[in-house]
C-alpha positions in Angstrom: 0.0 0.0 0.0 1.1 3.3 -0.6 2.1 4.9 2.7 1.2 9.1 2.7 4.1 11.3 3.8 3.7 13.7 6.5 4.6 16.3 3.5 1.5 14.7 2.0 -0.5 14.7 4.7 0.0 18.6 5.2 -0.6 19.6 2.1 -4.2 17.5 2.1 -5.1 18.4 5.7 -4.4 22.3 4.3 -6.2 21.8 1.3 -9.3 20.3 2.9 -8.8 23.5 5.9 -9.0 25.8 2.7 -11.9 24.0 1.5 -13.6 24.2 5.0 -12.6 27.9 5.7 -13.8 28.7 2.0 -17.7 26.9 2.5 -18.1 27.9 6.1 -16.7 31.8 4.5 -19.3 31.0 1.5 -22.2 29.0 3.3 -22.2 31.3 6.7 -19.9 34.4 6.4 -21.2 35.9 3.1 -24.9 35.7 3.6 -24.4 37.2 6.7 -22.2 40.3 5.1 -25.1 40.2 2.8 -27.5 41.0 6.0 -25.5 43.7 7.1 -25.3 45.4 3.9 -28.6 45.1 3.4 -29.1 46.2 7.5 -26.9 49.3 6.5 -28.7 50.2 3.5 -31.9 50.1 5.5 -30.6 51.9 8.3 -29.2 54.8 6.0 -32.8 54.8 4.3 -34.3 55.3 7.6 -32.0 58.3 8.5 -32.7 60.6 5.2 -36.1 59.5 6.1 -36.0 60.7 9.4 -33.9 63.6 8.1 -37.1 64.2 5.5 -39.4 64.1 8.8 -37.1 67.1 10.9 -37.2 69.0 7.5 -40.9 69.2 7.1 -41.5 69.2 11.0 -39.3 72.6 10.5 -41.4 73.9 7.7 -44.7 73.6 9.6 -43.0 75.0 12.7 -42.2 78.2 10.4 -45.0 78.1 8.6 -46.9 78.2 12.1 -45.0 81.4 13.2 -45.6 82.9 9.6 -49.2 82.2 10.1 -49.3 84.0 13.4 -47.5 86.4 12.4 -49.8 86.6 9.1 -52.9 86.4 11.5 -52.1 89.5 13.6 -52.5 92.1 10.1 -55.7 90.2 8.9 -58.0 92.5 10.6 -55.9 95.4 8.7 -55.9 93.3 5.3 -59.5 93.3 5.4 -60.1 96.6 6.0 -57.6 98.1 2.7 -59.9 95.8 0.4 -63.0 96.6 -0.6 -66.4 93.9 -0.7 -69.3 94.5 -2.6 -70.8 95.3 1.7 -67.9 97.8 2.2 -68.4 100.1 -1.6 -71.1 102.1 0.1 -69.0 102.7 3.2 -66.0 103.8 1.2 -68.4 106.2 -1.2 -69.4 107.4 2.1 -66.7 108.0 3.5 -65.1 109.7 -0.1 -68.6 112.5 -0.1 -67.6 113.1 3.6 -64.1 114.0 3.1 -65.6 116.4 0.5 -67.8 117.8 2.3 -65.3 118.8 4.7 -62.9 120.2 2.3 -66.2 122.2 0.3 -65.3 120.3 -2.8 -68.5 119.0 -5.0 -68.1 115.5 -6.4 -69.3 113.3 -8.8 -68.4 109.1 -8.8 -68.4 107.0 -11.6 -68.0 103.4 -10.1 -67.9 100.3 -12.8 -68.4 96.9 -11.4 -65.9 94.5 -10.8 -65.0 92.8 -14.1 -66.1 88.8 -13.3 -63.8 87.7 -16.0 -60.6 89.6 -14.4 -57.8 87.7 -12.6 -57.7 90.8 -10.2 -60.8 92.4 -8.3 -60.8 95.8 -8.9 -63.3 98.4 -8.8 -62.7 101.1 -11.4 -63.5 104.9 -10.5 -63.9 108.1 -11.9 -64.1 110.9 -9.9 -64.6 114.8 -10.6 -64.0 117.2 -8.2 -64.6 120.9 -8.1 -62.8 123.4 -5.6 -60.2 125.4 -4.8 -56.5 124.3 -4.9 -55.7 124.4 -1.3 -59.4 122.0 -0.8 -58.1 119.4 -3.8 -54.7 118.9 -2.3 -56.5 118.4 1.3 -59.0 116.0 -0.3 -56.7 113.8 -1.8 -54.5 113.6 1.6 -57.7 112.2 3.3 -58.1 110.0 1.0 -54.7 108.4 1.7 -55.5 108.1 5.3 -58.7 106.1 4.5 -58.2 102.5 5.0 -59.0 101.5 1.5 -56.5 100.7 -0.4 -57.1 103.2 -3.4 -54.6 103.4 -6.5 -54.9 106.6 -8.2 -54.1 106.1 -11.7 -54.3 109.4 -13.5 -55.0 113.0 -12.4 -56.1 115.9 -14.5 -56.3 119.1 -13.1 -58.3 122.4 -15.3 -58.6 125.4 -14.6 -61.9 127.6 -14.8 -62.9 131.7 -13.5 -60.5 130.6 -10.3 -62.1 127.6 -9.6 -60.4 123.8 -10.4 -62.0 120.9 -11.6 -60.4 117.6 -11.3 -60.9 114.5 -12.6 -59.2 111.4 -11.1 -59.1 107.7 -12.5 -58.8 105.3 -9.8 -59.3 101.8 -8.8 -59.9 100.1 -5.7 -59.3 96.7 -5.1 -61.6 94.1 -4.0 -61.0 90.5 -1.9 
């Protein structure tokens, strides 16, 4: 019979420890690295998810303090614009300032335009008075708490007596 050196047996018994290292590294090691991978992979997922979470946990804490900040001037906001319940108020308000300041007036107000993107409510106004009474009008009007955009003033003059004619718009909500 053929007797196996001990050189022979060494190099066997290392070959079949290779072979043993390399299935218990293939059968056992690798699906595990494959778990962790996968376990890191999750795990990094979950953070820019969580990350995602602070972010918009941020935003709706600002967007709370923008809102009350917002909600303090909404009182104010709805005064400047005009509803179709507020016009008379404002055309009141308009024939008091001139009777104050002696100036006769006459108001042209269009309806709001349904088909607009913006809600405005077009005016033409004529006034007749002194200088002095035109230049105190149109400072009251700027304390009013419509929010009025003059667009075009013409001034004439007739026997010492001005006429004016504005073109304005006031906006609605």
């Amino acid at each position: 019979m053929n007797k196996i050196t001990l050189s022979k047996k060494i190099y066997i018994f290392s070959g079949l420890f290779i072979v043993f290292i390399g299935s218990v590294s293939f059968f056992v090691l690798f699906p595990f690295y494959n778990k962790i991978t996968d376990l890191n992979t999750s795990i990094h997922d979950k953070r820019v998810e969580l990350a995602s979470y602070q972010q918009q946990r941020e935003n709706i804490e600002k967007t709370q303090q923008d809102y009350n900040q917002i909600k303090k001037d909404v009182d104010t906001i709805n005064k400047v614009f005009v509803d179709e319940t507020k016009i008379l108020d404002l055309i009141s308000s308009l024939e008091s300032i001139a009777d104050e300041n002696g100036i006769a007036q006459q108001f042209d107000i269009a309806p709001i335009d349904p088909l607009a993107e913006e809600k405005i409510y077009p005016m033409q106004i004529v006034l007749n008075g002194t200088w002095n009474n035109m230049v105190t009008y149109i400072l009251a009007t700027e304390e009013l708490d419509y929010y009025i955009v003059i667009d075009d003033l013409n001034f004439t003059s007739f026997n010492n007596e001005l006429s004016l004619a504005l073109s304005a718009k006031v906006y609605s909500n």
